[in-house]
MDTraj code that builds the backbone (N, CA, C; nanometers):
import mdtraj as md
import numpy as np

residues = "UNK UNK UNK UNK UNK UNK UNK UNK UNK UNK UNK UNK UNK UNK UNK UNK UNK UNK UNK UNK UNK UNK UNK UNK UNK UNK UNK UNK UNK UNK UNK UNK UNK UNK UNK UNK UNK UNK UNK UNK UNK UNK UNK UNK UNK UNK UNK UNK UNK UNK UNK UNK UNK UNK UNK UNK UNK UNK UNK UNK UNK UNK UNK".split()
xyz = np.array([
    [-1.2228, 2.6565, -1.5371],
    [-1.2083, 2.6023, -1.6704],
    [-1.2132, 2.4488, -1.6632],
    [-1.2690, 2.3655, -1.7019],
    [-1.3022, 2.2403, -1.7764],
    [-1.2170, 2.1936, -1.8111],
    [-1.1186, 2.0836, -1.7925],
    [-1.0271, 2.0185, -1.8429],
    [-1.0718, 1.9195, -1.9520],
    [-1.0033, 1.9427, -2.0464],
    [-1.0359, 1.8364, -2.1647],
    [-1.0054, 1.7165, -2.2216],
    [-1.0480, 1.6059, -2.1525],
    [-1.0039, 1.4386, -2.1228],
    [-1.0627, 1.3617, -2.2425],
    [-0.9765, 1.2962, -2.2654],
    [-1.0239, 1.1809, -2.4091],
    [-0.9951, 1.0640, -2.3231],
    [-1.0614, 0.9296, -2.3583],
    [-1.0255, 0.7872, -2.3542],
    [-0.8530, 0.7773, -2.4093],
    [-0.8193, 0.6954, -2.3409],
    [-0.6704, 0.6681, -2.4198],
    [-0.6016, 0.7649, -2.3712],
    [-0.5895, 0.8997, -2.3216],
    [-0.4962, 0.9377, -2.2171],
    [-0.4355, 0.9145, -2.1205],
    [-0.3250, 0.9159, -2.1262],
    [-0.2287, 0.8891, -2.0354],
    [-0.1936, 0.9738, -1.9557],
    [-0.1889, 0.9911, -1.8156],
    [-0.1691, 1.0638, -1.7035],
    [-0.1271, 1.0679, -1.5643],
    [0.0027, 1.1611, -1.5530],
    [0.0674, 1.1386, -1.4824],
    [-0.0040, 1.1471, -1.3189],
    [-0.0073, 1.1149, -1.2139],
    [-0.0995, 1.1936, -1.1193],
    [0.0365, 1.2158, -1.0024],
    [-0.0543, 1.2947, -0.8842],
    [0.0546, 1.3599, -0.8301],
    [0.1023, 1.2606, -0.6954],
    [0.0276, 1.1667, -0.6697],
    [0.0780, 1.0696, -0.6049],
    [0.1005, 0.9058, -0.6552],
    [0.2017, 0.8827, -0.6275],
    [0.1851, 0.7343, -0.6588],
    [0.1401, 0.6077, -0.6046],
    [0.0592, 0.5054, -0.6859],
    [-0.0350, 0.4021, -0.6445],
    [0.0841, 0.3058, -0.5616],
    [0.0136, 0.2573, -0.4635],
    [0.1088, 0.1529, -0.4000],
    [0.2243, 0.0595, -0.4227],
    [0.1612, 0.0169, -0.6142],
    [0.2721, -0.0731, -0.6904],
    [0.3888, -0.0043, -0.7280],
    [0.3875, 0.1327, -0.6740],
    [0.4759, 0.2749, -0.7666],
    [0.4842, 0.3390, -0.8733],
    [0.3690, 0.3126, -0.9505],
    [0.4179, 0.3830, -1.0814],
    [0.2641, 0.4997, -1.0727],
    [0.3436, 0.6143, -1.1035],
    [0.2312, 0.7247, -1.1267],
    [0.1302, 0.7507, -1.2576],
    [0.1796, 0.6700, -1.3645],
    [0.0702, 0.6629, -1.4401],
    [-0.0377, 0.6013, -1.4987],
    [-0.1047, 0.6488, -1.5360],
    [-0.2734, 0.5805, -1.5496],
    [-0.3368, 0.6502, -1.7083],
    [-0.3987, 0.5506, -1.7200],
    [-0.5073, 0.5666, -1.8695],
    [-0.6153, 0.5311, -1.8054],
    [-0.7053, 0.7142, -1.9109],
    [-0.8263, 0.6933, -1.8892],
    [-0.9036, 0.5680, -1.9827],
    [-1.0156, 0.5012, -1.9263],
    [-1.0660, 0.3758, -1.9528],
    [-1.1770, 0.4086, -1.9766],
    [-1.2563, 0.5307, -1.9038],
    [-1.4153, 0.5503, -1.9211],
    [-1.4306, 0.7187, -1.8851],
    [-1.4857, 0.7615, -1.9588],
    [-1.5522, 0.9191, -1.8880],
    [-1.7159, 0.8948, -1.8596],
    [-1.7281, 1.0095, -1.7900],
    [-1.8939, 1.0870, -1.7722],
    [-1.8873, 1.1462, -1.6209],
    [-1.9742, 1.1354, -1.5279],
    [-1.9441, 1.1983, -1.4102],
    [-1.8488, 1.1397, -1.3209],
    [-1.8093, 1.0396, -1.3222],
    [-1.6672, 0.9449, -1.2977],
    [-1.6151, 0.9204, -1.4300],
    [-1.4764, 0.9510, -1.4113],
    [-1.3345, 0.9221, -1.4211],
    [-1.3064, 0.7491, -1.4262],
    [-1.2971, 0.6670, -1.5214],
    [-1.1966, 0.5771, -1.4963],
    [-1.0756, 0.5329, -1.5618],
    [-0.9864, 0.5234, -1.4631],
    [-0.8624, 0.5236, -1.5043],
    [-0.7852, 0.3718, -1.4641],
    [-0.6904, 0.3274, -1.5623],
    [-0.6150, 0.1826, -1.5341],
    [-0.4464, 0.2211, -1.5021],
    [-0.4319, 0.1888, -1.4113],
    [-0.2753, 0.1894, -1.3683],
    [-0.2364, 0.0772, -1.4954],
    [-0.0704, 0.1638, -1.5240],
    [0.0208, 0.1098, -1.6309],
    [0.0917, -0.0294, -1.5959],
    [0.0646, 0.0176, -1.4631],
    [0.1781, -0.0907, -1.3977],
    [0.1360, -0.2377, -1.4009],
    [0.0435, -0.2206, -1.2598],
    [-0.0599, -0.3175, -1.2406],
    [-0.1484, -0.3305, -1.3166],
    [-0.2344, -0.2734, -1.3620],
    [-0.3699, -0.3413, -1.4223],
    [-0.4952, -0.2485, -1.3268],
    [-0.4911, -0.2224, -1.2441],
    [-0.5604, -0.2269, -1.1299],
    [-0.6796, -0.0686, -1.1861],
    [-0.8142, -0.0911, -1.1696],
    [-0.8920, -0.0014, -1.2619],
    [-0.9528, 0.0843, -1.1088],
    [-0.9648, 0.1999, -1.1153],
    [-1.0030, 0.2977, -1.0156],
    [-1.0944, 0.3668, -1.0897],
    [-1.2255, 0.4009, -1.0399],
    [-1.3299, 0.5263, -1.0367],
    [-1.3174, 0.6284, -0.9701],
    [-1.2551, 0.7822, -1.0074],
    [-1.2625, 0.8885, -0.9281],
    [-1.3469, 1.0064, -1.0174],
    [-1.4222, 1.0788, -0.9057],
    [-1.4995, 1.1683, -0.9580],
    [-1.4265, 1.3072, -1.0331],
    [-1.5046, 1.3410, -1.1329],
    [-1.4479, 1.4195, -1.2311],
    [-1.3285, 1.5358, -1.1362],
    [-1.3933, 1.5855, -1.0278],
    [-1.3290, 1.7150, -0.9909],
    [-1.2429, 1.6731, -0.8998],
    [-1.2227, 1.5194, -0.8243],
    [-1.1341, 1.4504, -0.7887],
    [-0.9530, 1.4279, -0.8451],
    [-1.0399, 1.3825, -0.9920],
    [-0.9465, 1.3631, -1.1002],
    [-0.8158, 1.4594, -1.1414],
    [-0.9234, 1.5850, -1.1642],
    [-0.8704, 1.7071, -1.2445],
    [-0.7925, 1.7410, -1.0980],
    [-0.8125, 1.7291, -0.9935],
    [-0.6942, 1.7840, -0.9053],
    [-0.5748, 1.6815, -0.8796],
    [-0.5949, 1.5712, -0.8758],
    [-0.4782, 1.4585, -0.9066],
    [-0.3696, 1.4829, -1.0252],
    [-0.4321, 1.5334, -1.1069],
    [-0.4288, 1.5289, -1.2140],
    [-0.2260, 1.6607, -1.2481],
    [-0.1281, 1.5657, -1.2396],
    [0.0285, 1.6245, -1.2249],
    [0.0518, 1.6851, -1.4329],
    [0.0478, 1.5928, -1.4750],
    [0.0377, 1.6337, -1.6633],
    [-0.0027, 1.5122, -1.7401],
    [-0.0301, 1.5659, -1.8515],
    [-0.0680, 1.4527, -1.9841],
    [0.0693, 1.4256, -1.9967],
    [0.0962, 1.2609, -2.0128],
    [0.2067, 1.1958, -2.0767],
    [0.2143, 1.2170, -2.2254],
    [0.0267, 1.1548, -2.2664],
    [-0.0119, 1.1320, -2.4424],
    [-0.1493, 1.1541, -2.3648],
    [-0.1820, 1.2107, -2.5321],
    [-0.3402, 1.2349, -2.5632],
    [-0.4280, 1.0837, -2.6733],
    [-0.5392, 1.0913, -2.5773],
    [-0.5676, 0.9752, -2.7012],
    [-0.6823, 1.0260, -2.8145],
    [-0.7039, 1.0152, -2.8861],
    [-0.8034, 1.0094, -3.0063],
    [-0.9137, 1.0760, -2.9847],
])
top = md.Topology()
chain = top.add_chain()
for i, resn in enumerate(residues, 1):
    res = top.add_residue(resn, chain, resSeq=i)
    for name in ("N", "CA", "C"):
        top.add_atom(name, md.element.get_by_symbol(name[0]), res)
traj = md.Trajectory(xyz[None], top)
């Protein structure tokens, strides 16, 4: 099943980025994923089926 990602989602993932905080907004879709840490700023490209397994829960849905 296809997970269903909007821009403006917020998402928890199952490890945390170096600065510590586990969540991220998506910034861009299509065959990469990009997502911006809350914390830092810091913008990452991961591939769709990358994503969806990182992928711990939706915080918020965006638009």
């Amino acid at each position: 099943m296809v997970m269903e990602i909007k821009l403006g989602d917020v998402v928890r993932l199952k490890k945390k980025h170096p600065c510590g905080s586990y969540e991220w907004q998506v910034v861009r879709l299509g065959a990469d994923i990009g997502i911006k840490c809350l914390k830092c700023q810091r913008r990452v490209l991961l591939e769709r089926a990358v994503f969806e397994r990182r992928v711990k829960t939706f915080i918020s849905r965006g638009q």
